[in-house]
C-alpha positions, -999 to 999 in steps of 0.1 A, spaced: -84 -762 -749 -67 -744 -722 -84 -746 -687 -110 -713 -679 -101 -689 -660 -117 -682 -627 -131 -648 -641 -148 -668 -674 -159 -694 -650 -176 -669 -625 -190 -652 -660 -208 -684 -671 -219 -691 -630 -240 -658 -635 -254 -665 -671 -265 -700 -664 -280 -686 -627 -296 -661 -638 -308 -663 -674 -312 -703 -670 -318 -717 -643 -327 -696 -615 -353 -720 -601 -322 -744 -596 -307 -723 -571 -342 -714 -555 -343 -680 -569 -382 -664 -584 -372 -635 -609 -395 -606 -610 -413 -600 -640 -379 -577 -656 -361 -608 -648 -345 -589 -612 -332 -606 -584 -320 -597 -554 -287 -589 -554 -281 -605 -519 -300 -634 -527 -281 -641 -557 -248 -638 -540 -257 -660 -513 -272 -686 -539 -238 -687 -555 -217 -690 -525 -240 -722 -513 -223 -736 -550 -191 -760 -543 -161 -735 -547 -178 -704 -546 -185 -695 -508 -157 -668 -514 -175 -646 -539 -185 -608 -527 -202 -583 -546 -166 -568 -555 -163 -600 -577 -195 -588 -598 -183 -556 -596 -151 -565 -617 -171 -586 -641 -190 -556 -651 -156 -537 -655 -137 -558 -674 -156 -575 -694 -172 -556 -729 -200 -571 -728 -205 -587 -694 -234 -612 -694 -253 -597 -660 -266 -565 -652 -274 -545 -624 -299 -516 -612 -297 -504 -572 -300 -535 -555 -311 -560 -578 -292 -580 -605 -305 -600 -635 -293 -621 -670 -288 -595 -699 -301 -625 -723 -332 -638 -702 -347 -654 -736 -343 -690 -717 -356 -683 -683 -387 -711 -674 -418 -687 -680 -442 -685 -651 -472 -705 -654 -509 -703 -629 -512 -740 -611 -546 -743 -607 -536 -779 -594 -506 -773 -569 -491 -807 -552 -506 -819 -527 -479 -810 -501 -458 -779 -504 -426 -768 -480 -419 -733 -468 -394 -726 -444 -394 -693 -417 -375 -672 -394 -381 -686 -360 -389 -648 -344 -415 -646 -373 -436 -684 -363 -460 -665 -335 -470 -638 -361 -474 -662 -392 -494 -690 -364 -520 -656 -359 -520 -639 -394 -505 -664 -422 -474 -665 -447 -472 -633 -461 -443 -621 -481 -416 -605 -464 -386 -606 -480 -394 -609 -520 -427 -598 -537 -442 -629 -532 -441 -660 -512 -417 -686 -521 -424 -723 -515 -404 -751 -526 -420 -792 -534 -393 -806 -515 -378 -797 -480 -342 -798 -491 -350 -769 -513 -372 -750 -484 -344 -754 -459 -320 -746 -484 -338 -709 -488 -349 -707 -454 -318 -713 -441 -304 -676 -459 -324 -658 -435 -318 -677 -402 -292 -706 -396 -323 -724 -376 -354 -716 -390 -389 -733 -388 -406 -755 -412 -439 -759 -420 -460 -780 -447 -488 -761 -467 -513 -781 -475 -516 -764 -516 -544 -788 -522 -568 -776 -495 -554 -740 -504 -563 -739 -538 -596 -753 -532 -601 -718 -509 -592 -693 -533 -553 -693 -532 -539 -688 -567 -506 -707 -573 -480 -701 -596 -452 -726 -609 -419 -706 -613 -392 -731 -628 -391 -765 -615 -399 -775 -580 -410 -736 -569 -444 -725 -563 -458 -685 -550 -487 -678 -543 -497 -637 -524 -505 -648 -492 -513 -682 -477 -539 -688 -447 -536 -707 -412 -558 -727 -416 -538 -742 -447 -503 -753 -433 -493 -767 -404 -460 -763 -381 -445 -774 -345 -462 -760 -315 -454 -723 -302 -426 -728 -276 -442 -719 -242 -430 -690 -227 -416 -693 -190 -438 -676 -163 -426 -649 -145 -425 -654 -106 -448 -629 -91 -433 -605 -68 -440 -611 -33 -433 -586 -6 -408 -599 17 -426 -600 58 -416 -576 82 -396 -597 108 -401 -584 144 -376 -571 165 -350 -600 182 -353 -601 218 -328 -572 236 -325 -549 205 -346 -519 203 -349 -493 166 -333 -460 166 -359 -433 159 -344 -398 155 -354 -375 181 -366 -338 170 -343 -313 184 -354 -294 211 -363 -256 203 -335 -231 218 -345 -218 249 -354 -178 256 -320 -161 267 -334 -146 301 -322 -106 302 -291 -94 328 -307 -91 362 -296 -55 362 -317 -46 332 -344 -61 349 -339 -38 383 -333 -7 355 -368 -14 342 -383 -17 379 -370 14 388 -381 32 359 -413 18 365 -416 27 402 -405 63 391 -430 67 371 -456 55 392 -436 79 417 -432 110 393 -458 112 367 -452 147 356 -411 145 347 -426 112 321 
Protein backbone atom coordinates (compact mmCIF):
# COMPACT_ATOMS: atom_id res chain seq x y z
CA UNK A 1 0.00 0.00 0.00
CA UNK A 2 1.19 3.42 -0.97
CA UNK A 3 1.72 5.94 1.91
CA UNK A 4 -1.75 8.33 2.70
CA UNK A 5 -1.82 11.39 1.68
CA UNK A 6 -1.91 14.25 4.09
CA UNK A 7 -5.53 15.17 2.84
CA UNK A 8 -6.81 11.22 3.62
CA UNK A 9 -4.78 11.48 6.81
CA UNK A 10 -6.46 14.80 8.03
CA UNK A 11 -9.90 12.97 6.74
CA UNK A 12 -9.53 10.05 9.14
CA UNK A 13 -7.99 12.79 12.17
CA UNK A 14 -11.70 14.26 11.94
CA UNK A 15 -13.64 10.87 11.80
CA UNK A 16 -11.82 9.20 14.54
CA UNK A 17 -12.13 12.84 16.72
CA UNK A 18 -15.22 13.38 16.25
CA UNK A 19 -17.45 10.34 15.65
CA UNK A 20 -14.94 8.16 18.05
CA UNK A 21 -13.31 9.42 20.32
CA UNK A 22 -14.04 12.86 21.22
CA UNK A 23 -13.52 12.28 24.98
CA UNK A 24 -9.79 11.49 23.96
CA UNK A 25 -9.14 14.82 22.94
CA UNK A 26 -11.20 16.40 25.86
CA UNK A 27 -14.10 17.38 23.73
CA UNK A 28 -18.23 16.82 25.24
CA UNK A 29 -20.52 16.77 22.04
CA UNK A 30 -23.86 18.24 22.37
CA UNK A 31 -26.68 16.15 22.14
CA UNK A 32 -26.66 16.53 17.70
CA UNK A 33 -23.16 15.38 18.20
CA UNK A 34 -21.80 19.49 17.61
CA UNK A 35 -18.71 20.78 18.72
CA UNK A 36 -17.19 23.73 18.74
CA UNK A 37 -15.57 24.46 15.79
CA UNK A 38 -12.69 26.32 17.62
CA UNK A 39 -12.41 23.80 20.14
CA UNK A 40 -12.02 21.13 17.70
CA UNK A 41 -9.37 22.83 15.78
CA UNK A 42 -7.33 23.61 18.68
CA UNK A 43 -7.87 19.86 19.95
CA UNK A 44 -6.28 18.81 16.64
CA UNK A 45 -3.48 21.11 16.54
CA UNK A 46 -2.36 19.90 20.30
CA UNK A 47 -2.01 16.29 18.08
CA UNK A 48 1.84 15.62 17.08
CA UNK A 49 2.06 17.02 13.44
CA UNK A 50 -0.94 18.92 13.36
CA UNK A 51 -0.34 22.43 15.08
CA UNK A 52 -0.46 23.79 11.45
CA UNK A 53 -4.07 23.00 10.61
CA UNK A 54 -6.63 26.25 10.08
CA UNK A 55 -10.14 26.15 9.36
CA UNK A 56 -9.12 26.59 5.56
CA UNK A 57 -7.94 22.93 5.87
CA UNK A 58 -11.64 21.78 6.83
CA UNK A 59 -12.79 23.95 4.45
CA UNK A 60 -11.03 21.98 1.55
CA UNK A 61 -12.09 18.70 3.01
CA UNK A 62 -15.59 19.54 2.51
CA UNK A 63 -14.75 20.71 -1.13
CA UNK A 64 -13.01 17.99 -2.40
CA UNK A 65 -14.03 15.21 -1.04
CA UNK A 66 -17.76 13.55 -2.20
CA UNK A 67 -18.53 12.53 0.66
CA UNK A 68 -16.44 14.16 3.32
CA UNK A 69 -16.71 12.43 6.70
CA UNK A 70 -17.38 15.89 8.93
CA UNK A 71 -19.96 18.33 8.78
CA UNK A 72 -20.51 21.74 9.68
CA UNK A 73 -23.52 24.31 10.70
CA UNK A 74 -22.38 28.12 11.73
CA UNK A 75 -19.89 27.65 14.15
CA UNK A 76 -19.99 24.17 15.18
CA UNK A 77 -18.66 20.95 13.50
CA UNK A 78 -19.47 17.27 14.11
CA UNK A 79 -18.96 13.37 12.67
CA UNK A 80 -21.51 12.65 9.75
CA UNK A 81 -21.48 8.90 11.12
CA UNK A 82 -21.76 9.48 15.06
CA UNK A 83 -23.11 5.67 15.43
CA UNK A 84 -19.81 5.09 17.71
CA UNK A 85 -19.63 8.04 19.82
CA UNK A 86 -19.48 6.88 23.94
CA UNK A 87 -23.21 7.59 24.89
CA UNK A 88 -23.64 9.89 27.88
CA UNK A 89 -24.45 8.12 31.02
CA UNK A 90 -25.85 9.96 34.79
CA UNK A 91 -22.93 9.15 37.56
CA UNK A 92 -24.77 9.01 40.46
CA UNK A 93 -21.33 7.91 42.01
CA UNK A 94 -18.67 10.45 40.62
CA UNK A 95 -14.82 9.83 41.81
CA UNK A 96 -13.95 10.98 44.63
CA UNK A 97 -11.64 13.75 43.30
CA UNK A 98 -12.41 15.63 40.03
CA UNK A 99 -10.06 18.40 38.17
CA UNK A 100 -11.25 21.49 36.45
CA UNK A 101 -9.01 24.04 35.30
CA UNK A 102 -9.98 28.15 34.86
CA UNK A 103 -9.09 31.40 33.48
CA UNK A 104 -7.16 33.16 36.09
CA UNK A 105 -9.39 36.70 35.64
CA UNK A 106 -12.39 34.35 36.27
CA UNK A 107 -10.96 32.66 40.05
CA UNK A 108 -12.47 35.81 42.17
CA UNK A 109 -15.95 35.40 40.52
CA UNK A 110 -15.98 31.44 40.66
CA UNK A 111 -14.39 31.79 44.70
CA UNK A 112 -17.94 34.02 45.28
CA UNK A 113 -20.47 32.37 42.93
CA UNK A 114 -19.18 28.70 41.75
CA UNK A 115 -18.19 26.94 38.40
CA UNK A 116 -20.71 27.77 36.00
CA UNK A 117 -20.42 27.14 32.44
CA UNK A 118 -18.94 29.67 30.34
CA UNK A 119 -17.71 28.58 27.40
CA UNK A 120 -19.72 25.14 26.45
CA UNK A 121 -23.30 24.25 27.64
CA UNK A 122 -22.07 22.62 30.46
CA UNK A 123 -19.14 22.31 32.73
CA UNK A 124 -16.39 20.17 31.74
CA UNK A 125 -14.25 18.32 34.35
CA UNK A 126 -11.62 15.96 33.70
CA UNK A 127 -10.46 12.71 36.44
CA UNK A 128 -6.94 13.54 35.93
CA UNK A 129 -5.11 16.94 35.90
CA UNK A 130 -3.15 16.27 32.70
CA UNK A 131 -6.51 16.27 30.94
CA UNK A 132 -7.80 19.58 33.03
CA UNK A 133 -4.73 21.50 32.12
CA UNK A 134 -4.78 20.19 28.81
CA UNK A 135 -8.37 22.00 28.32
CA UNK A 136 -7.85 24.71 30.51
CA UNK A 137 -4.84 25.67 28.98
CA UNK A 138 -7.05 26.50 25.38
CA UNK A 139 -8.42 29.39 27.11
CA UNK A 140 -5.45 30.90 29.06
CA UNK A 141 -1.71 29.74 28.68
CA UNK A 142 -1.74 30.00 32.79
CA UNK A 143 -4.85 29.18 34.16
CA UNK A 144 -5.83 28.04 37.73
CA UNK A 145 -6.63 24.67 39.00
CA UNK A 146 -8.80 23.50 41.32
CA UNK A 147 -9.98 19.96 42.75
CA UNK A 148 -13.90 19.34 43.11
CA UNK A 149 -14.58 17.34 45.54
CA UNK A 150 -17.57 15.16 43.21
CA UNK A 151 -18.16 12.95 46.25
CA UNK A 152 -19.23 15.67 48.70
CA UNK A 153 -20.99 17.28 45.52
CA UNK A 154 -23.22 14.58 44.66
CA UNK A 155 -24.17 13.93 48.11
CA UNK A 156 -25.65 17.86 47.83
CA UNK A 157 -27.73 17.53 44.91
CA UNK A 158 -25.15 17.91 41.93
CA UNK A 159 -26.10 15.60 39.13
CA UNK A 160 -22.99 14.16 37.24
CA UNK A 161 -22.66 12.94 33.99
CA UNK A 162 -19.88 10.56 32.51
CA UNK A 163 -19.21 11.75 28.88
CA UNK A 164 -16.50 9.21 27.34
CA UNK A 165 -13.69 8.17 29.41
CA UNK A 166 -12.11 10.24 32.06
CA UNK A 167 -14.82 13.43 31.55
CA UNK A 168 -17.49 14.38 33.87
CA UNK A 169 -20.33 17.64 33.52
CA UNK A 170 -22.31 18.47 35.80
CA UNK A 171 -24.78 22.38 35.34
CA UNK A 172 -23.20 24.14 37.96
CA UNK A 173 -20.89 23.20 40.79
CA UNK A 174 -20.90 25.01 44.42
CA UNK A 175 -18.03 26.65 46.56
CA UNK A 176 -18.33 24.95 49.06
CA UNK A 177 -17.49 21.77 46.92
CA UNK A 178 -13.91 22.43 45.36
CA UNK A 179 -11.16 23.93 46.50
CA UNK A 180 -8.23 26.27 44.87
CA UNK A 181 -5.06 28.51 45.77
CA UNK A 182 -5.73 31.56 47.75
CA UNK A 183 -6.99 34.92 45.90
CA UNK A 184 -3.71 36.90 45.24
CA UNK A 185 -3.90 40.06 47.51
CA UNK A 186 -4.33 43.11 45.86
CA UNK A 187 -1.65 45.85 46.59
CA UNK A 188 -2.96 48.90 48.66
CA UNK A 189 -3.16 52.06 47.18
CA UNK A 190 -1.05 54.84 49.12
CA UNK A 191 -3.54 57.37 50.29
CA UNK A 192 -3.08 60.83 49.04
CA UNK A 193 -1.63 63.05 51.40
CA UNK A 194 -1.60 66.80 50.81
CA UNK A 195 1.80 67.99 50.60
CA UNK A 196 2.48 71.01 53.81
CA UNK A 197 2.66 74.50 52.93
CA UNK A 198 6.41 75.39 53.52
CA UNK A 199 6.81 79.02 54.88
CA UNK A 200 8.46 81.68 53.33
CA UNK A 201 12.72 81.38 53.43
CA UNK A 202 14.16 84.16 55.28
CA UNK A 203 14.74 87.53 52.88
CA UNK A 204 12.09 86.56 50.12
CA UNK A 205 8.80 88.03 50.22
CA UNK A 206 5.33 86.69 47.58
CA UNK A 207 4.30 88.80 44.80
CA UNK A 208 0.61 89.66 45.18
CA UNK A 209 -0.82 91.61 42.15
CA UNK A 210 -1.79 95.00 43.03
CA UNK A 211 -5.41 96.28 41.67
CA UNK A 212 -4.89 99.13 39.31
CA UNK A 213 -5.60 102.34 40.46
CA UNK A 214 -9.01 103.97 38.99
CA UNK A 215 -8.06 106.88 36.36
CA UNK A 216 -8.28 110.06 37.83
CA UNK A 217 -11.04 112.95 36.88
CA UNK A 218 -9.48 115.13 33.98
CA UNK A 219 -9.85 118.57 35.84
CA UNK A 220 -11.62 121.24 33.09
CA UNK A 221 -9.19 124.25 31.34
CA UNK A 222 -9.02 127.01 33.86
CA UNK A 223 -10.61 129.24 31.31
CA UNK A 224 -13.80 127.31 31.15
CA UNK A 225 -13.81 127.55 34.65
CA UNK A 226 -13.46 131.63 34.71
CA UNK A 227 -16.26 131.38 31.54
CA UNK A 228 -18.63 129.68 33.98
CA UNK A 229 -17.84 132.26 36.87
CA UNK A 230 -18.53 135.04 34.79
CA UNK A 231 -21.63 133.75 33.49
CA UNK A 232 -22.59 133.14 36.88
CA UNK A 233 -21.78 136.53 38.27
CA UNK A 234 -23.75 137.98 35.28
CA UNK A 235 -26.53 136.45 36.11
CA UNK A 236 -26.55 137.18 39.57
CA UNK A 237 -25.71 140.76 38.00
CA UNK A 238 -28.44 140.77 35.19
CA UNK A 239 -31.29 138.67 35.92
CA UNK A 240 -33.59 139.93 33.28
CA UNK A 241 -31.24 139.42 29.94
CA UNK A 242 -31.25 135.31 31.49
Amino acid sequence: MGKQRPAEQFAKLCEYILGRRPDEFGLVPDESGFVKLKEFLKAVCESDGWGHVKQSHIDELLLVRQNPPIEIADNLIRARDRSHLPRREDCPKPPKLLYICIKKKSYPTVRERGIQPTYQPEVVCADSVEMAERIGKRRDNHPIRLIIHATHAAERGVRFSQAGEGLYTTDYIPPESFTGPPLPKEPEKPAKTEEPKKPPQPGTFLLTPEKPNPKPKKSKPKWKKDKKRTRKDRKQLWPDEY
